[in-house]
Steps between C-alpha positions, in 0.01 A plus 500: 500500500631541877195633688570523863854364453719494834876497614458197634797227419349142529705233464355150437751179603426151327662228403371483101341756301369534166220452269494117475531476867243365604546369888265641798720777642668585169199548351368712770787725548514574120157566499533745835815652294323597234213657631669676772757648165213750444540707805809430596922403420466106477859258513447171482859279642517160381710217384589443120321120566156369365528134679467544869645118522794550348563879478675467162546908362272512199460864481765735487593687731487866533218746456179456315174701498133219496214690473655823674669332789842516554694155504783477638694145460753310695687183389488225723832365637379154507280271322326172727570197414107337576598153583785594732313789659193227586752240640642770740209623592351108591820451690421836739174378492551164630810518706686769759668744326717847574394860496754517233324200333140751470737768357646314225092351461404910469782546246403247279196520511512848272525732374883602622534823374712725676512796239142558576531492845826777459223691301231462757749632768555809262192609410269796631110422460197644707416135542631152374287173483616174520316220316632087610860580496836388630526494887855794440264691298236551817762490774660808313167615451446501884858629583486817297152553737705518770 
């Protein structure tokens, strides 16, 4: 039952999503999601990944429904490779490095996935919220403010 159901359109934004994930602001979104999917239209946009250190696509991708919410996955373009990713970032750590350097850091550090952030750009919501994501993901955020 619906009581006091809205028109709002919330979108939630997060990096994984799903019942066996289990990390702080996965967890917290999903359980946000779900209790806000009583009074109002919930989407959830996410990545088809479970292992936020390698952001391998587990799930597939496509549309799902978890406990009334919405899920809407994305493939990600790129899986990290861990030991290369932590030699890279040492090197910026420990030596001068480019603003194209921190890019290509940003990029690998994951999740690249520019079909969400098409979708993102698409979408009409009342509000979206963004939970530890990809720095495109907020600056597009903040541009379609503007």
């Amino acid at each position: 039952m619906n009581v006091g159901r809205s028109d709002l359109k919330l979108a939630f934004v997060v990096q994984r999503y799903g019942l066996e994930i289990n990390g702080g602001a996965e967890l917290h979104s999903r359980l946000i999601a779900e209790h806000l999917s009583k009074y109002h239209d919930i989407e959830v946009i996410t990545t088809c990944a479970k292992d936020y250190m390698v952001w391998k696509n587990e799930y597939k991708e496509g549309n799902e429904k978890i406990n009334n919410v919405l899920v809407r996955r994305f493939k990600v373009d790129k899986e990290r490779n861990v030991k290369k990713f932590d030699n890279f970032t040492k090197k910026l750590l420990r030596n001068a490095h480019s603003e194209q350097d921190e890019h290509k850091w940003i990029e690998d550090q994951g999740p690249f996935v520019p079909k969400m952030l098409d979708y993102i750009s698409s979408i009409k919501m009342t509000m979206i919220f963004l939970y530890s994501l990809h720095i495109d993901i907020i600056i597009l955020f903040l541009d379609c403010l503007w």
